[in-house]
N, C-alpha and C positions, 0 to 999 in steps of 0.2 A: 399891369393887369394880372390877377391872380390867375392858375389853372381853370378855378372851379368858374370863375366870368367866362373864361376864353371857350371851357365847355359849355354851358350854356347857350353861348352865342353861336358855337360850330351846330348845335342843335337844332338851332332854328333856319339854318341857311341851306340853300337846297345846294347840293354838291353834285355834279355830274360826273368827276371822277376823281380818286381823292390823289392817286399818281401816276405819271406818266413818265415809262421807263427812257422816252427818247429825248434827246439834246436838238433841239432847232436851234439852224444855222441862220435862215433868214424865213422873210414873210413880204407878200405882196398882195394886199387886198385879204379876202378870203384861204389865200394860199400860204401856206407853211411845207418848209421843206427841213429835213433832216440832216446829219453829218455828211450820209452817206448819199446822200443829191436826192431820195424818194421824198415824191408831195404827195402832201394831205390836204385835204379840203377843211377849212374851219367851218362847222357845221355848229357849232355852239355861239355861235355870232357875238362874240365877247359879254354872253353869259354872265361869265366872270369877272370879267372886268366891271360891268354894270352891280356887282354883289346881287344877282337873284338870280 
């Protein structure tokens, strides 16, 4: 896949964040936790995962 495909297709995809600075250690359902033992709530319901 050239750049200029791969841009194209990044263009059309709706992105909710393009990084995220923290490392997860595990995940249960809805719940993600960090290095450091803090949970987050996965509020993007695998968004991403589904591509849209």
């Amino acid at each position: 896949m050239t750049l200029e495909i791969f841009n194209k297709y990044e263009s059309e995809v709706r992105g909710y964040i393009r990084s995220f600075p923290t490392i997860f250690d595990k995940s249960k359902m809805a719940e993600i936790w960090d290095e450091s033992g803090k949970r987050y709530v996965d509020f993007f319901a695998g968004a991403g995962a589904l591509n849209y």
